[in-house]
N, CA and C atoms as a LAMMPS dump frame, in Angstrom:
ITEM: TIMESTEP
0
ITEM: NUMBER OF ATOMS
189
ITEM: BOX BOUNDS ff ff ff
-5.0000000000000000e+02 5.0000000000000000e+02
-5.0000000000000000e+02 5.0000000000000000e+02
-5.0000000000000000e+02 5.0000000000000000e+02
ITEM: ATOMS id mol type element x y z
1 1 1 N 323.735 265.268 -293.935
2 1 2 C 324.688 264.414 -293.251
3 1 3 C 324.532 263.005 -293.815
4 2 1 N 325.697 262.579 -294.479
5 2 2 C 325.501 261.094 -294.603
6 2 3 C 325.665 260.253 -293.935
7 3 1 N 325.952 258.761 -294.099
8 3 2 C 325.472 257.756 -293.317
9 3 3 C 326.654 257.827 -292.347
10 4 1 N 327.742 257.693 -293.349
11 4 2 C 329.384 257.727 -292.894
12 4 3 C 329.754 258.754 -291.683
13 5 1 N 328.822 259.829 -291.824
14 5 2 C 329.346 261.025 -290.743
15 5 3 C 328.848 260.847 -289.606
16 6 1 N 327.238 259.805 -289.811
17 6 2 C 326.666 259.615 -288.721
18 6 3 C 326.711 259.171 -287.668
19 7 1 N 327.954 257.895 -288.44
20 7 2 C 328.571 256.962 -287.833
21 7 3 C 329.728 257.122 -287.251
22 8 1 N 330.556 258.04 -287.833
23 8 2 C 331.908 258.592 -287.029
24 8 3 C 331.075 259.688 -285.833
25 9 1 N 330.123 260.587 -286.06
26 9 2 C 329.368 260.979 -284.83
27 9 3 C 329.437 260.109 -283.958
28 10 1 N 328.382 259.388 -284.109
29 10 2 C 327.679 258.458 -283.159
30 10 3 C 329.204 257.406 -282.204
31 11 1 N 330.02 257.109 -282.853
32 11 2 C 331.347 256.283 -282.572
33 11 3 C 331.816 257.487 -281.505
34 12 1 N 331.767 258.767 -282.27
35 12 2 C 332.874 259.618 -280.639
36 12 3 C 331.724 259.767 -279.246
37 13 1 N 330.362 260.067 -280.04
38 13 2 C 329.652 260.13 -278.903
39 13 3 C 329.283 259.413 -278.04
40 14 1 N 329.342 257.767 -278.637
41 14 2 C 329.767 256.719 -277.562
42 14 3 C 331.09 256.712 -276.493
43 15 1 N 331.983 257.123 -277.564
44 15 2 C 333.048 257.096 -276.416
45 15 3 C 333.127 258.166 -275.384
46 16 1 N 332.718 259.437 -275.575
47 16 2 C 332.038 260.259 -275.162
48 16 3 C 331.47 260.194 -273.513
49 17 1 N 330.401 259.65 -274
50 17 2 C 329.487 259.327 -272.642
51 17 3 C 330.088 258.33 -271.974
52 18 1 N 331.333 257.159 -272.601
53 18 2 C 332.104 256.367 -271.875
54 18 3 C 332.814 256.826 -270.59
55 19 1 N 333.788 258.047 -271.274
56 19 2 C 334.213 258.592 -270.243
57 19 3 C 333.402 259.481 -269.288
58 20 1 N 332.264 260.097 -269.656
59 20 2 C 332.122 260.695 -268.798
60 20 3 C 331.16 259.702 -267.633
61 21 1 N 331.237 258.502 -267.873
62 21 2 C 330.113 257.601 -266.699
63 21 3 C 331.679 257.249 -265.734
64 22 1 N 332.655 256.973 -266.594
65 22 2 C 333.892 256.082 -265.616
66 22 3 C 334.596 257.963 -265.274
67 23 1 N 334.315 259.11 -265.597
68 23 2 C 334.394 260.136 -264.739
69 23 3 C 333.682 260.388 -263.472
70 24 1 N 332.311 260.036 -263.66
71 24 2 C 331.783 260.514 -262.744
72 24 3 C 331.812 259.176 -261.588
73 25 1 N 332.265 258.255 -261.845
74 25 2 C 331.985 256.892 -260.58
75 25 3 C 333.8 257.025 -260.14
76 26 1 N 334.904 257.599 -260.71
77 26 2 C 336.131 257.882 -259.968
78 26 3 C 335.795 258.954 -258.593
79 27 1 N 336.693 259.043 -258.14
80 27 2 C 336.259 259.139 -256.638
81 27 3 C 336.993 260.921 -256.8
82 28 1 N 336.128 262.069 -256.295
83 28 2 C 337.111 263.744 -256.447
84 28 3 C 337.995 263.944 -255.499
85 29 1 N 339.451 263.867 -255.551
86 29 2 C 339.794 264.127 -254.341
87 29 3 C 340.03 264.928 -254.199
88 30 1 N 339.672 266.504 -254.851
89 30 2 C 339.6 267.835 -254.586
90 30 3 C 338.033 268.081 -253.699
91 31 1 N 337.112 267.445 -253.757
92 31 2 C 335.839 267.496 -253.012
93 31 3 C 335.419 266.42 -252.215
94 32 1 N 337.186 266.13 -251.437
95 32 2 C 337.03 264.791 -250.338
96 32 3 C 336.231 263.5 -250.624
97 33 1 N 336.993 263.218 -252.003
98 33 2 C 336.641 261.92 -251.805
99 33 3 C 335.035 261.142 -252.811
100 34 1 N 334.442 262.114 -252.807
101 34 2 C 333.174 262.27 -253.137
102 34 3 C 332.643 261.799 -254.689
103 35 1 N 332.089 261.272 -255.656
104 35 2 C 332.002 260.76 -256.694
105 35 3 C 330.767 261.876 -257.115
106 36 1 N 330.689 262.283 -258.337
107 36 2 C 329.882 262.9 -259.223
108 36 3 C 329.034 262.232 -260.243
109 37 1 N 328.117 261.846 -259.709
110 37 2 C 326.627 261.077 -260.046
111 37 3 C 326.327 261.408 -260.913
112 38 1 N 326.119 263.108 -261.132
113 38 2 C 325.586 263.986 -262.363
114 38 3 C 326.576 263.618 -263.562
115 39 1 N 327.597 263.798 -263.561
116 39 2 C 328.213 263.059 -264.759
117 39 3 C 327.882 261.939 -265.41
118 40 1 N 327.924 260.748 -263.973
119 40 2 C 327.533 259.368 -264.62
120 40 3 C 326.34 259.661 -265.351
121 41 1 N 325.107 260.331 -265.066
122 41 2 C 323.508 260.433 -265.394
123 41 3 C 323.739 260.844 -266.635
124 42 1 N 324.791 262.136 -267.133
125 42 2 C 324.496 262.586 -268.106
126 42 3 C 325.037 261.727 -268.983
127 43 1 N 326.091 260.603 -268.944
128 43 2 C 326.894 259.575 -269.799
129 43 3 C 326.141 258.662 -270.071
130 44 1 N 324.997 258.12 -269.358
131 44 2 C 324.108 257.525 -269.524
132 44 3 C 322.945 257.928 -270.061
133 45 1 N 322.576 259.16 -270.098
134 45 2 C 321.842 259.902 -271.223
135 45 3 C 322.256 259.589 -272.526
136 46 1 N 323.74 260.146 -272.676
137 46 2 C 324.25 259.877 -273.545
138 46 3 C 324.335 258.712 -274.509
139 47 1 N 324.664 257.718 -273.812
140 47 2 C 325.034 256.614 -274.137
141 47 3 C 323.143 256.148 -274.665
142 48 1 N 322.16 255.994 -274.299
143 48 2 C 321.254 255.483 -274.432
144 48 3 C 320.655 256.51 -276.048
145 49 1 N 321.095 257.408 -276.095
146 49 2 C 320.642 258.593 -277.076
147 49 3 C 321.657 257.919 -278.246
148 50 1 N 322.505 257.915 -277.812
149 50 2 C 323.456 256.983 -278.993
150 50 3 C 323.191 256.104 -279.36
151 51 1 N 322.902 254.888 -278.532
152 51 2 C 322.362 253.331 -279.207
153 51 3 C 321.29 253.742 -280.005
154 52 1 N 319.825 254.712 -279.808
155 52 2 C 319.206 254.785 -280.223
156 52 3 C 319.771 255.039 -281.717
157 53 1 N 320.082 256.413 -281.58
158 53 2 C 320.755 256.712 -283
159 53 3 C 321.126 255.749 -283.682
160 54 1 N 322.198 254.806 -283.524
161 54 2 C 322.628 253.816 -283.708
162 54 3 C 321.396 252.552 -284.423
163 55 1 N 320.64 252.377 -283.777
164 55 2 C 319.652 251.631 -284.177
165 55 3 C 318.543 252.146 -285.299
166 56 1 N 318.453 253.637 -285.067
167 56 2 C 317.694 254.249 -286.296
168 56 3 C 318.593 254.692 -287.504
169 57 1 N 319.505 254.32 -287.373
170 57 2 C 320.859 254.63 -288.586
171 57 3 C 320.319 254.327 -289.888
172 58 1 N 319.826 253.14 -290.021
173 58 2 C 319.378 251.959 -291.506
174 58 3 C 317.789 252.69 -291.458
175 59 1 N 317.292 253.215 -290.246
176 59 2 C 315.958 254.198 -291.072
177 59 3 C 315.959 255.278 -291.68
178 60 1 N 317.115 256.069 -290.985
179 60 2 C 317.129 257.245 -291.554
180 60 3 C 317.828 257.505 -292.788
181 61 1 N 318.603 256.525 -292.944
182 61 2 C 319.507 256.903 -294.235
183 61 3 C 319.743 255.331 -294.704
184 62 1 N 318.665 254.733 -295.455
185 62 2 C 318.594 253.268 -296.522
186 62 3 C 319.715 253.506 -297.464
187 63 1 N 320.326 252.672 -297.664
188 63 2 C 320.925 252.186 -298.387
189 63 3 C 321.525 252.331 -299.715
């Protein structure tokens, strides 16, 4: 995988975990009302697994 693919990865998987944090804090109104936490948690998994990536980008693949 080169640097370029890593980076179009890493770009959807940000947006990715975007939606699924502003999924899970909208409100279900098929389950009265109720917001899905587990989503936000896993978008925020996400999202933190990404920056990382993101930040080890220039280690793993120099220049």
């Amino acid at each position: 995988m080169t640097g370029h693919v890593l980076m179009l990865f890493l770009t959807i998987t940000a947006l990715m975990s975007f939606i699924l944090i502003i999924l899970g804090l909208l409100p279900q109104p098929e389950k009265g009302n109720q917001r899905q936490f587990s989503l936000t948690i896993w978008g925020l998994l996400l999202a933190v697994a990404t920056a990382v990536l993101f930040y080890l980008e220039p280690i793993l693949f120099p220049a």
